[in-house]
N, C-alpha and C positions, 0 to 999 in steps of 0.2 A: 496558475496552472489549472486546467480543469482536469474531469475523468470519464472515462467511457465503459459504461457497464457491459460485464461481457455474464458468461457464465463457468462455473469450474465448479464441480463436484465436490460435497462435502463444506461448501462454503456458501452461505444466506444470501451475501453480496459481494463480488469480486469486480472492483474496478482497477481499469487500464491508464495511467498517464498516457499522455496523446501521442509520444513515440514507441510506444505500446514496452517500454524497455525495465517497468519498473508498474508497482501493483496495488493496491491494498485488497484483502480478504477479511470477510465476517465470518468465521467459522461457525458451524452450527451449537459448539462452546462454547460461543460468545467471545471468541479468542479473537484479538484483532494480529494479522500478518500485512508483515512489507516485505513484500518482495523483489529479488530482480530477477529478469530473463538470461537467460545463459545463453549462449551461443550455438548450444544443441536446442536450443526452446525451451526447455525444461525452466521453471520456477524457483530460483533457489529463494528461501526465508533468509531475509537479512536481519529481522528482529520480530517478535511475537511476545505479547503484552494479555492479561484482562482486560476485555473491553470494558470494565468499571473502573478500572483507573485513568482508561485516555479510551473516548469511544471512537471509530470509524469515522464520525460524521465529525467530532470536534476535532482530528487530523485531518481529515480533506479541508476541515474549513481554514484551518492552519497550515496549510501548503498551496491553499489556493490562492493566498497573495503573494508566493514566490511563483518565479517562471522554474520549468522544469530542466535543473541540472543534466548536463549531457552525462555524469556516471550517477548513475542508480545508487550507490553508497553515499555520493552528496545529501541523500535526501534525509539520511540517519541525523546530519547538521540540524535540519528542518524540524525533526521531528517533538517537541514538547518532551521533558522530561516526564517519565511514569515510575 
């Protein structure tokens, strides 16, 4: 799976998996978020972590050798225990 950097407010770096259905965000906390897209667009947070225990960049590298689950909650399987 790769990701596509978008932008959103209040967050350092916010990228998009390629069905745009599902997120990671760097809060300006330092707070790392996965999100999915809702069906009004809207963002919801499916889990939000310290980015010192699991950074941003060590999960994208840990989901980049899975293909991207068609439901957005598959991806919580993926994600490294923190």
């Amino acid at each position: 799976m790769h990701f596509v950097t978008s932008k959103r407010a209040g967050f350092v770096l916010f990228c998009m998996t390629p069905s745009g259905r599902a997120a990671i965000g760097l809060g300006e906390d330092r707070r790392v978020h996965l999100f999915e897209r809702r069906a009004d667009g809207a963002w919801n947070t499916l889990r939000e972590w310290d980015g010192d225990t699991l950074s941003h960049t060590d999960l994208m590298l840990a989901l980049g050798e899975h293909d991207e689950p068609d439901a957005p909650e598959r991806l919580l399987e993926l994600v490294p225990r923190v």
